[in-house]
LUMNUMI-194867 format. One line per field, with one value per residue (C-alpha): x, y, z. Coordinates in steps of 0.05 Angstrom, whole numbers. Example, Ala and Ser with C-alpha at 12.3 -4.5 7.8 and 13.67 -1.06 7.14 Angstrom:
BEGIN
X = (246,273)
Y = (-90,-21)
Z = (156,143)
//
This chain:
BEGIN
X = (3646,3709,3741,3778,3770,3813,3816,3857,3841,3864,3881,3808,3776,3812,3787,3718,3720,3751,3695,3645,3665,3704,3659,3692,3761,3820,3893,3940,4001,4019,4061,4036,3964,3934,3869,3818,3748,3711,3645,3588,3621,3682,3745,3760,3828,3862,3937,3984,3992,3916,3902,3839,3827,3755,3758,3711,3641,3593,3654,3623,3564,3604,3651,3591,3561,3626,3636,3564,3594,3660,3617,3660,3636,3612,3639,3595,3642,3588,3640,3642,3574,3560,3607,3558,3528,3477,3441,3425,3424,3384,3368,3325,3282,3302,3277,3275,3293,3270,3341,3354,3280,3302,3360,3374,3406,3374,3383,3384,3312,3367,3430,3443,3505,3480,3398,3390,3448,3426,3406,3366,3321,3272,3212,3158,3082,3028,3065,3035,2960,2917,2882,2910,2974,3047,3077,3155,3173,3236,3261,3323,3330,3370,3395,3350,3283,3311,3305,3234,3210,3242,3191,3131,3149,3131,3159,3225,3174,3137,3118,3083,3051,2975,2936,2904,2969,2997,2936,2961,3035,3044,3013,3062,3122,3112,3106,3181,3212,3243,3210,3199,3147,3121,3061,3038,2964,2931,2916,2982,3011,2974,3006,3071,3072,3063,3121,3169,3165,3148,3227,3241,3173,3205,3279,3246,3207,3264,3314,3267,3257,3318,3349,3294,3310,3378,3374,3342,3382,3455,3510,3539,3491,3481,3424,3397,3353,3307,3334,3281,3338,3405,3450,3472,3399,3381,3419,3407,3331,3352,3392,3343,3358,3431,3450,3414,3460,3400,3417,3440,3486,3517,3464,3476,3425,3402,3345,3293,3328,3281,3306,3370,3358,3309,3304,3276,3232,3203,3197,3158,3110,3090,3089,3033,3001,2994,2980,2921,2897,2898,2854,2808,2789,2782,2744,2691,2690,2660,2615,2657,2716,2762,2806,2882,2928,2908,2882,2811,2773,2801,2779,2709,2709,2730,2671,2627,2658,2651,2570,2557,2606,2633,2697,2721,2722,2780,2836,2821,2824,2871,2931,2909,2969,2952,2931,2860,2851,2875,2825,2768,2780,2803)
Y = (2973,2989,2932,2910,2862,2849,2802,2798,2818,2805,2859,2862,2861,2925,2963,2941,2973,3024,3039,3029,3081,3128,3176,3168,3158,3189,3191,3174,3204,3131,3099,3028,3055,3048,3085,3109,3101,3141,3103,3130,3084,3055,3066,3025,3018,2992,2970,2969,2889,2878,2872,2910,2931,2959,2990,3022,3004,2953,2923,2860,2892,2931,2868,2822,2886,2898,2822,2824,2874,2820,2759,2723,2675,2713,2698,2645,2637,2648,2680,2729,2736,2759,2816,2855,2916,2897,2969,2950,2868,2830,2769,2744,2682,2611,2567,2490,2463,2388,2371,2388,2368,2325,2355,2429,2458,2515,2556,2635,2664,2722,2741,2775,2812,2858,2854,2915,2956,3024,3024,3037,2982,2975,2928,2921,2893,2880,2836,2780,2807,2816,2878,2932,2979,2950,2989,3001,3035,3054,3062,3083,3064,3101,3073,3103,3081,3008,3012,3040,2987,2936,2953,2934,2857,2816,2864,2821,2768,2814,2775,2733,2787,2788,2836,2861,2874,2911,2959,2970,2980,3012,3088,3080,3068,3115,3168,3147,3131,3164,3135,3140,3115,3097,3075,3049,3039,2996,3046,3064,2997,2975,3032,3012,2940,2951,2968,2945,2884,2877,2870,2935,2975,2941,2975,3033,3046,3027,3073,3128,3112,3103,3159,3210,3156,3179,3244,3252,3194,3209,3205,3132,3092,3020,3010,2940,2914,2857,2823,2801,2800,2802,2855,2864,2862,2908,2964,2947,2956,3032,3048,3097,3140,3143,3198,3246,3210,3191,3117,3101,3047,3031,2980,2905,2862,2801,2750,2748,2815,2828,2768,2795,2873,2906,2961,2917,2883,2954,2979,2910,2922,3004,2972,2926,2984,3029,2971,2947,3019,3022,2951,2982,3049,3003,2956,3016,3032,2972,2961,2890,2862,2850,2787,2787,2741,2707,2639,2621,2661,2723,2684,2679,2750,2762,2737,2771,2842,2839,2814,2880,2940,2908,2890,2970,2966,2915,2973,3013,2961,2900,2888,2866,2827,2773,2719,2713,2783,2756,2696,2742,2794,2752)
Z = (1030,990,947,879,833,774,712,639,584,517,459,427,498,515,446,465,536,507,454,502,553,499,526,601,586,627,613,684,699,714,656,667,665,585,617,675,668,730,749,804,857,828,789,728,709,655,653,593,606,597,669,687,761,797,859,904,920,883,845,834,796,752,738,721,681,634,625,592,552,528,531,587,646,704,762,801,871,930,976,919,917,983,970,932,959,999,982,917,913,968,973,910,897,872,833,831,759,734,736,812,836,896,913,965,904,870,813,822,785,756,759,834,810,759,757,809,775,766,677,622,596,535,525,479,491,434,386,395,401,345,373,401,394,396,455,466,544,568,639,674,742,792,864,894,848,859,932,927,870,917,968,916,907,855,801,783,753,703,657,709,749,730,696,757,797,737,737,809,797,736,764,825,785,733,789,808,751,684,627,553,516,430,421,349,343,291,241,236,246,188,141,173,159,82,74,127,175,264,273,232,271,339,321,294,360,412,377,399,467,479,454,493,552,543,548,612,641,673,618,610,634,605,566,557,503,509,441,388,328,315,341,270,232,293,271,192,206,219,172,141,210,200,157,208,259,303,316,386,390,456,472,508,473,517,502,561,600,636,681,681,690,739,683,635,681,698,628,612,672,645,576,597,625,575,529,571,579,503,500,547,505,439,476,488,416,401,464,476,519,471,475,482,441,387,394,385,424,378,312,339,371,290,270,318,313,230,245,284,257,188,168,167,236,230,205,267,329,299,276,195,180,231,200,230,202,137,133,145,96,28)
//
């Protein structure tokens, strides 16, 4: 269904569009016209007065999407809402909150107006675990994969999804989707962190999947990044990559994206994967299941793994920085 939106915009709201989509920009023969910007399914036009217009189909995505972009209120109107094309954005889950317990109101589990728009997310897994790899995945999603994915359930919650179902997902997706992937096992991680730290590795490690994400992706399409640092120390951390002009920049950063984008949500499901797969083959190598995290259990798995293969085992399945690593081997 055909329709427009339109909104204000002030002088430094403009430039930002107009960085953003530099790559997209028309001129119109129209004199009150600053710029065109020619989307998939709509037209984006911006007016010398600072009025910007949307028209054609899925307008209400591509509103909500570029004010992410400036930072400004999405609109929450729920006649508005049910505008949205319903190709792309069905109904989604609710949940209850403490504050509205009680009561028949319920908060939306993610934004309905831009999670299923068609993107490119990045994830990382592994952080957090003392054995095993740190893993960074990227995913662009098409229309058409988000009607499949929509089919296998569950996936919008993905970092709730269990082990098990992931080991059941992950090969179907990967089948569907475009994808890149950087894995860093332990052995290397352990050269790495000597002499940078996780948030630099993390930046390191998306900036490559996204830019091969990128390339095999149609031109212009939003990439999201689930946000561990500042935007600004983001970019710092790769500084080392920019005089062979091999940073990409036109990224939306957003703390827990992958309630917010369907991409994100995707590329954290293959991450756990892969990561998993990875726990699995190191978990051989030592004749042991090992454990994930690193609580308790992985101090006293530690102690058993040093008993039977020595601490020069450590290098090769855990991540030596970690401070149960550390205890053991001072």
């Amino acid at each position: 269904m055909m329709s427009n939106y339109s909104f204000k915009l002030n002088n430094n709201q403009v430039a930002t569009i107009k960085k953003f989509y530099y790559k997209q920009l028309k001129l119109s023969p129209n004199k009150t016209v600053a710029f065109v910007i020619d989307e998939s399914l709509a037209k984006i036009i911006v007016y010398n007065n600072g009025t910007l217009l949307v028209q054609g189909k899925n307008t209400l995505s591509i509103v909500a999407f570029i004010k992410k972009i400036l930072q400004m209120k999405t609109v929450s109107d729920n006649s508005e809402i049910k505008e949205v094309s319903h190709s792309l954005v069905k109904q989604v889950p609710t949940l209850k909150t403490k504050s509205n317990a009680g009561t028949n109101s319920f908060l939306p589990l993610y934004n309905k107006k831009t999670y299923y728009l068609p993107s490119i997310g990045s994830d990382e897994v592994g952080t957090g675990d003392v054995f095993g790899p740190v893993i960074v995945c990227c995913v662009y999603l098409t229309a058409k994969n988000i009607v499949f994915l929509q089919k296998l359930g569950t996936i919008a919650e993905s970092k709730k999804i269990s082990d098990e179902k992931i080991m059941q997902l992950a090969p179907l997706i990967m089948k569907e989707v475009i994808y890149s992937v950087k894995i860093m096992m332990p052995l290397e991680y352990n050269q790495t962190i000597k002499q940078c730290n996780l948030n630099k590795i993390k930046a390191l490690m998306h900036n490559e999947a996204i830019k091969q994400t990128v390339l095999k992706a149609s031109p212009n399409v939003p990439v999201i990044l689930d946000q561990f640092c500042f935007p600004k120390n983001y970019f710092n951390y790769l500084q080392d990559q920019k005089a062979q002009n091999e940073i990409y920049t036109k990224i939306i950063f957003e703390t827990k994206a992958d309630s917010s984008y369907f991409s994100v949500a995707v590329a954290s499901v293959i991450a756990r994967y892969l990561f998993l797969t990875q726990i699995a083959k190191l978990s051989k190598q030592i004749n042991s299941k090992l454990q994930l995290g690193a609580g308790k259990l992985v101090d006293l798995q530690i102690d058993l793994i040093v008993k039977q293969h020595g601490l020069e085992i450590l290098p090769q399945i855990a991540k030596c920085n970690f401070k149960n690593i550390v205890r053991k081997m001072e």
